[in-house]
C-alpha positions in Angstrom: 114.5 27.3 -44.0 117.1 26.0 -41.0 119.9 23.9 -42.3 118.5 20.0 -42.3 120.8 17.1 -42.4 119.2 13.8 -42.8 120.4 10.7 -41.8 118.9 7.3 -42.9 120.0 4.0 -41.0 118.7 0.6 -38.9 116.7 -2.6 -40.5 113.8 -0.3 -41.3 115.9 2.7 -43.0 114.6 5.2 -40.3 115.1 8.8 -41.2 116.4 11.2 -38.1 116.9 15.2 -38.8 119.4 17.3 -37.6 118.3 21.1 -38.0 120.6 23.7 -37.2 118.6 26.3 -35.6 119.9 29.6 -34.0 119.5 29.2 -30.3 120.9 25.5 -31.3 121.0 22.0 -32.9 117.6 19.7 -32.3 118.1 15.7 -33.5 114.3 14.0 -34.1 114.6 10.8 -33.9 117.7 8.6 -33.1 118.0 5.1 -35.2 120.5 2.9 -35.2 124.1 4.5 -36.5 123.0 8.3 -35.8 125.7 8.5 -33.1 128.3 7.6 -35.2 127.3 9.6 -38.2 126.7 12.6 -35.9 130.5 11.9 -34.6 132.4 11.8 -37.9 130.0 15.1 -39.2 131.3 16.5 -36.1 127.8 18.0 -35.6 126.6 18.6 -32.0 122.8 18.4 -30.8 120.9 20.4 -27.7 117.9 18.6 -28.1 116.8 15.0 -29.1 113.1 15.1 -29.6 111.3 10.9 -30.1 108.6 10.9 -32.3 107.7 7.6 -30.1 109.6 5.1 -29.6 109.2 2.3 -32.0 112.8 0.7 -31.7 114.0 2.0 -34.7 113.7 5.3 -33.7 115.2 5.2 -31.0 117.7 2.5 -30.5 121.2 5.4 -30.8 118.9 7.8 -27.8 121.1 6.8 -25.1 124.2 6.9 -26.9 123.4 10.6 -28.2 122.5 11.5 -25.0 125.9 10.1 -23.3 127.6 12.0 -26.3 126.1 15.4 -26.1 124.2 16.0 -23.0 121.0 16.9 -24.8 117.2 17.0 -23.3 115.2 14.6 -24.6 111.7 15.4 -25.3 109.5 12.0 -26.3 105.3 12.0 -25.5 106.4 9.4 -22.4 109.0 8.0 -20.4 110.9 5.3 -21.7 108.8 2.3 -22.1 109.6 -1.4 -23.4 105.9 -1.9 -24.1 106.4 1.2 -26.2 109.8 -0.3 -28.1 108.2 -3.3 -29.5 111.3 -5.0 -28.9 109.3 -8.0 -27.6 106.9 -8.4 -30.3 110.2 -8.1 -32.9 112.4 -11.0 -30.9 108.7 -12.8 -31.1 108.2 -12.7 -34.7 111.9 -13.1 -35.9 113.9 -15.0 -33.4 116.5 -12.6 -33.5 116.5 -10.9 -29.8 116.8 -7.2 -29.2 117.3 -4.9 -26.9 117.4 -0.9 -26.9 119.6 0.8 -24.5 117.5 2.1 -21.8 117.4 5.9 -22.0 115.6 8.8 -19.7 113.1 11.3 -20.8 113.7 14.9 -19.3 110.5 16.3 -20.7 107.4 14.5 -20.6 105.2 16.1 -23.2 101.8 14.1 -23.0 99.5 16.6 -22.5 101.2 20.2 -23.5 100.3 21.4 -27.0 103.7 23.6 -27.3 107.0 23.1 -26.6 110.2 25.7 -26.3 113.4 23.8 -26.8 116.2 26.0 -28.0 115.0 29.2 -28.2 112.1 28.3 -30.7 108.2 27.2 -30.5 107.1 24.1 -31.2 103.2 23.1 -31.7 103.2 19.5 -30.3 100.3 17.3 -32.3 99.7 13.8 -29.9 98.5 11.9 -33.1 98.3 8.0 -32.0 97.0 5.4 -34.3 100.6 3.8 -35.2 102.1 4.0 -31.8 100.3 5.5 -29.0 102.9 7.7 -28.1 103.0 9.1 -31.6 103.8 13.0 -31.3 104.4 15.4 -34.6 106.5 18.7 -33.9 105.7 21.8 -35.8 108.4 24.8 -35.9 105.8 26.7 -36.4 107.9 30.0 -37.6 109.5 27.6 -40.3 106.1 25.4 -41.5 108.1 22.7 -40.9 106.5 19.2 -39.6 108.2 15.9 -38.1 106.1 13.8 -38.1 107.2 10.6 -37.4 105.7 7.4 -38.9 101.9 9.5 -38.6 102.0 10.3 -42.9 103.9 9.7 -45.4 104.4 10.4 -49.1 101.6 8.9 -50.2 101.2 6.7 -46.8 100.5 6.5 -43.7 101.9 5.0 -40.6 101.1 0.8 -39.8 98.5 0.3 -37.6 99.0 -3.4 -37.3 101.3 -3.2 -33.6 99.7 -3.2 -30.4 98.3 -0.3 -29.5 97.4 0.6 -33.6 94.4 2.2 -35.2 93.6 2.6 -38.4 90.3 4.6 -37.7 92.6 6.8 -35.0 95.3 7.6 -37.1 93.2 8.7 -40.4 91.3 10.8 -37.8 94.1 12.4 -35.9 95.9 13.1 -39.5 92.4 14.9 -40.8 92.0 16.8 -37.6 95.1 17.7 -36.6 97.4 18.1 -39.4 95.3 18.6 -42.5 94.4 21.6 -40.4 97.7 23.3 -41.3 98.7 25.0 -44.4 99.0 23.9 -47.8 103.0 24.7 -48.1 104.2 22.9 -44.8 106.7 21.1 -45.2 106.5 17.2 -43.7 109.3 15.2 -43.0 108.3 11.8 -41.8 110.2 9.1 -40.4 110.5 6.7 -43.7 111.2 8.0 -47.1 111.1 11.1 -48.9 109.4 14.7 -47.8 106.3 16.0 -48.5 103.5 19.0 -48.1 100.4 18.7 -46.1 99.0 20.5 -49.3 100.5 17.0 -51.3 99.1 14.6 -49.1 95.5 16.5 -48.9 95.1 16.2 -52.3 96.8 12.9 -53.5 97.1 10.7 -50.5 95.6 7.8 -51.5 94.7 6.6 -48.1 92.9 10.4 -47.1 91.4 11.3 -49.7 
């Protein structure tokens, strides 16, 4: 398995992943800090792939970027509809606003991805955001998946855009399909397996 380093910051403890891969360094995710903590690791990144971009995934993307240089890879181009900045400044008072940022690659659509000399599967799995993407290194059975399952969870489907009945099916279609041992690492909390979650996920099974 590639070297991981996992940073956990923002309001909403958003995880992002640093693996160090041959052909190069890919971030997934950017919450709010990552820029920093990437700085004083002295760690460089290649590529920045979004999960989707829920605000607290995403609010360092424009200062990584303007760091490193990277690509970034996200299901669409940057969207405030997407952020739910609104909808948070609505409900707490407290206004907020996430550095505009541009997407190189567009990936609604493709089912596989190269980004630094490796190949990704791409699963679009909406339900919690309807951007909501999971990126499989294949070669590695490794899975980011964003806020689409969790250790014993799954992603809120309360936010515009959300399904409950969408995300349960895309999660039984798309990723239940893999294998037992693949690894998950989602965008709150603590890893898991696919094998795990098949089996003990109290919202699946």
């Amino acid at each position: 398995m590639p070297e991981i380093h996992t940073y956990t910051g923002g309001i909403a403890a958003t995880n992002g992943y640093l693996l160090q891969l041959p052909g190069g360094h890919v971030l997934v995710d950017a919450p709010d800090g990552i820029a920093g903590w990437l700085k004083k690791q002295n760690l460089r990144v290649d590529a920045l792939f979004l999960t989707h971009q829920h605000f607290d995934h995403v609010l360092d993307a424009a200062a990584v970027r303007a760091q490193h240089g990277c690509r970034i890879y996200a299901f669409a181009p940057f969207s405030r509809d997407l952020t739910l900045e609104r909808l948070y400044g609505a409900v707490t008072g407290n206004s907020l606003s996430v550095p505009e940022f541009a997407v190189d690659e567009v990936i609604q659509g493709k089912d596989m991805l190269n980004a630094v000399g490796e190949a990704w599967q791409l699963y679009h799995v909406p339900g919690h955001s309807p951007d909501s993407v999971c990126f499989h290194l294949v070669a590695q059975s490794l899975l980011f998946g964003g806020d689409v399952l969790f250790l014993d969870g799954i992603g809120r489907t309360d936010f515009p855009g959300g399904s409950t009945q969408q995300l349960l099916a895309g999660i039984e279609e798309k990723l239940f399909a893999l294998p037992d041992a693949t690894h998950v690492f989602p965008g709150h909390g603590d890893d898991t397996t696919i094998g795990r979650e098949r089996l003990e996920n109290p919202f699946l099974t």
